[in-house]
N, C-alpha and C positions, 0 to 999 in steps of 0.2 A: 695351802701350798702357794708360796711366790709363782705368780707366771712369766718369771724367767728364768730359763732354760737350763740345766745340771746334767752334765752328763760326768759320770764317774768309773773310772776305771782303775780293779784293781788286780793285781798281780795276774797279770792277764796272761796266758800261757795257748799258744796256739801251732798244730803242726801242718804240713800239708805232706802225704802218702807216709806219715810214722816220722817224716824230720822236724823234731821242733825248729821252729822259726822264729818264733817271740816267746823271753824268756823272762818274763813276768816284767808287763810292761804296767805303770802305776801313772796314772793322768787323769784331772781331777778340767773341763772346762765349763765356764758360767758366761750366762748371759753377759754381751757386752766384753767378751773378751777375745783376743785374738792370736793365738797359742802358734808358732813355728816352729816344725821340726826337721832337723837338719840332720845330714849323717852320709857316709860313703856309698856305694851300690851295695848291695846284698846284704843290707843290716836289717831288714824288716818294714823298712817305713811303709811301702804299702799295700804289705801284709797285715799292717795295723788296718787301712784304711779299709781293705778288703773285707778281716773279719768283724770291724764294726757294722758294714754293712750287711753281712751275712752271707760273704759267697758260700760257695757249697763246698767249694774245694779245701776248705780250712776248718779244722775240725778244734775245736774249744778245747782245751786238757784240765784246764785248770782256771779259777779267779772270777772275776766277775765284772757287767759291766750295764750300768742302771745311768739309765734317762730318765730324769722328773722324779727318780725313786720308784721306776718299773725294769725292773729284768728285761734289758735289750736283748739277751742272749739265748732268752725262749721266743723269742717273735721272727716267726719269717720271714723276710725283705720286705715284701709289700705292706707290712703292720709296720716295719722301723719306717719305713717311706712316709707311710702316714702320722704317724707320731712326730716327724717332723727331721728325722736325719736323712742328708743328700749329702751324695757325692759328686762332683765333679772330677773324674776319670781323667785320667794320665792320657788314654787312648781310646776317649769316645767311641759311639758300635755304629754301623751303619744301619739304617732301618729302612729297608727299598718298600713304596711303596706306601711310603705316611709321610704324610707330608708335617712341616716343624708344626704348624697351625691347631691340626689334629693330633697331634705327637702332645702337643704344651696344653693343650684344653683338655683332653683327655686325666693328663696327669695333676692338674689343678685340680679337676669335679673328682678324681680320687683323694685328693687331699681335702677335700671341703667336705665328702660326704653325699648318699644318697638323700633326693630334696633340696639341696643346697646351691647345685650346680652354678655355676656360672654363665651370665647370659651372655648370646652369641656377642650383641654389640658389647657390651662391657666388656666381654674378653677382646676383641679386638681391638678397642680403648687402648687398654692396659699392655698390650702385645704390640701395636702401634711405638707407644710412648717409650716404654723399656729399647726396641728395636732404634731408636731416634735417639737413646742416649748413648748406645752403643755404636753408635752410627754403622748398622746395619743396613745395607739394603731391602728393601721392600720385597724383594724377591724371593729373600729367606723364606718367607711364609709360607711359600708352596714349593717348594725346594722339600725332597725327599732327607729327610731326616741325618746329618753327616754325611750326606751321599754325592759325591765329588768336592766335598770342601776341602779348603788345605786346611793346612794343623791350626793356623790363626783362626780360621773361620770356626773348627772346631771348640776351639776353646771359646770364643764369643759366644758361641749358642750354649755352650755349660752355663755360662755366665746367665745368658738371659735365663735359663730354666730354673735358674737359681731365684732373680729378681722374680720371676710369675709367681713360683712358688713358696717365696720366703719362709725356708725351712729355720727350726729351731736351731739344730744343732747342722754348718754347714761342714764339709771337708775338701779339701781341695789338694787333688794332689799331681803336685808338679803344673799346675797350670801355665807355668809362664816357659816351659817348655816349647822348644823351635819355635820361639815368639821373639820377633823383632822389635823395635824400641818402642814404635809406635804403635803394635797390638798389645806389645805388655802394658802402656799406659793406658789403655783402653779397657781394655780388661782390669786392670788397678782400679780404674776409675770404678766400675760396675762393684766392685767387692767393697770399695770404701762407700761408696752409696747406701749400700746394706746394714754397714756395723750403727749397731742399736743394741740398748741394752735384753732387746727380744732373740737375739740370735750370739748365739755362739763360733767362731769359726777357728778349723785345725786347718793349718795349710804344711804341705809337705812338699819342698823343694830342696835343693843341692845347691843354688846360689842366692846371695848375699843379695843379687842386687832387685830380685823380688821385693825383696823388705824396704829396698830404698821407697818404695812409691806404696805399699803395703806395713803400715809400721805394727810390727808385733808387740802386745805387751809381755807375751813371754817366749822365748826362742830354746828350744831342747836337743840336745844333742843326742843321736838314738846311735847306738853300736852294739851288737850280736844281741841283736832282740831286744833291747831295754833302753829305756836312757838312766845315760850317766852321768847327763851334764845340765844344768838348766840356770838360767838367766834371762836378762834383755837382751836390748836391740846392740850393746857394745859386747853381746858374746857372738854373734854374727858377726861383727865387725874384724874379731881377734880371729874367728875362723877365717874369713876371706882374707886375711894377711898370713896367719900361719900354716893355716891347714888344720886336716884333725890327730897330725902327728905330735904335737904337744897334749892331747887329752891322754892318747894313746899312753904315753909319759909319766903323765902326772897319776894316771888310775893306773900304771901298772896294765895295759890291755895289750893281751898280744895281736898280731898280724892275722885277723880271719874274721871271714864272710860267714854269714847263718846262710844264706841261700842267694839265689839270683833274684833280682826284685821281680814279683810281679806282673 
């Protein structure tokens, strides 16, 4: 088997309390490639994102959906964690009481395995260096886990948790969210560092201009649970001048939301 990364998804069906929400969603991402998915509120994006990672509150109906050629959708979170799919979270959790330092080493020696662990100085090497390209404060490091940060700060430390732990398959949703010019390019900065033909990365945003500093090689349009639409980086382009009222159009979609997002 290539060791790089396949994650495949097919006609993927998911509800939350009996309301379908994704309505057999078909996406196929490989190593070295970097997938955008775009769409209105309430169309599912990330309820995708969610039941990749396995929340609890989404319940699988239908399809299937394999990493490496292993059944993602028998594994409970902390097995997809390790196998190598992360999220970085629209709205980060606060964790009072852990500090980022113990928060990122922790979640690395579970990614490497019992025996494996990671030495104290190395980790802090490593946590150092990524911190300095992110041009984070030193302070981070013992700062309680998203605990008084603003929304930029939150998304910088997705980011770095991402670099520590260079997952296979990465997701990212909505990162450039309440981020102003100069965190989204910083944050930009930390994702394009990353792309290597070892990692895969889905990112889920509403605007176009993520992608100016993030270039996708493939951009999908997602509406009542599916996508309908899929191209480059100049179908981004045609959305942020028209809207998604010409898709609407062109497929024949009526006026309606699957749920509230997420």
């Amino acid at each position: 088997m290539s060791n790089a990364p396949y994650l495949k998804i097919e006609n993927l069906r998911a509800n939350i309390e009996g309301k379908e929400i994704l309505k057999g969603v078909n996406l196929e991402i490989k190593g070295g490639e970097v997938h955008a998915i775009m769409g209105p509120n309430g169309t599912g994006k990330s309820t995708l994102s969610s039941t990749l990672m396995g929340h609890p509150k989404y319940t699988v109906t239908e399809g299937s959906v394999t990493l490496d050629g292993e059944n993602l959708l028998e594994m409970p979170v902390d097995e997809r964690a390790r196998k190598g799919m992360f999220l970085a979270m629209q709205y980060p959790s606060e964790i009072s009481g852990v500090t980022n330092a113990d928060f990122m080493r922790s979640a690395m020696n579970a990614r490497r395995g019992e025996g494996k662990e990671i030495s104290i100085m190395k980790f802090v090497r490593e946590m150092d260096k990524k911190m300095n390209f992110l041009e984070m404060d030193e302070s981070f490091t013992h700062r309680y886990v998203n605990e008084g940060f603003s929304g930029g700060e939150k998304k910088r430390n997705e980011i770095l948790q991402m670099m520590l732990l260079k997952p296979r398959i990465a997701i990212l949703d909505e990162i450039d969210s309440g981020l102003d010019i100069d965190a989204l390019k910083i944050v930009s900065k930390g994702v394009n560092e990353l792309r290597s033909p070892d990692m895969g990365i889905l990112m889920i945003t509403h605007y176009q201009r993520l992608l100016n500093y993030i270039k996708p090689d493939y951009v999908h349009v997602m509406m009542q649970g599916r996508i309908v639409k899929s191209g480059g980086q100049e179908l981004a382009e045609k959305l942020e001048e028209k809207g998604y009222d010409w898709i609407k159009e062109e497929l024949g979609i009526q006026d309606e939301t699957v749920a509230a997002e997420a």
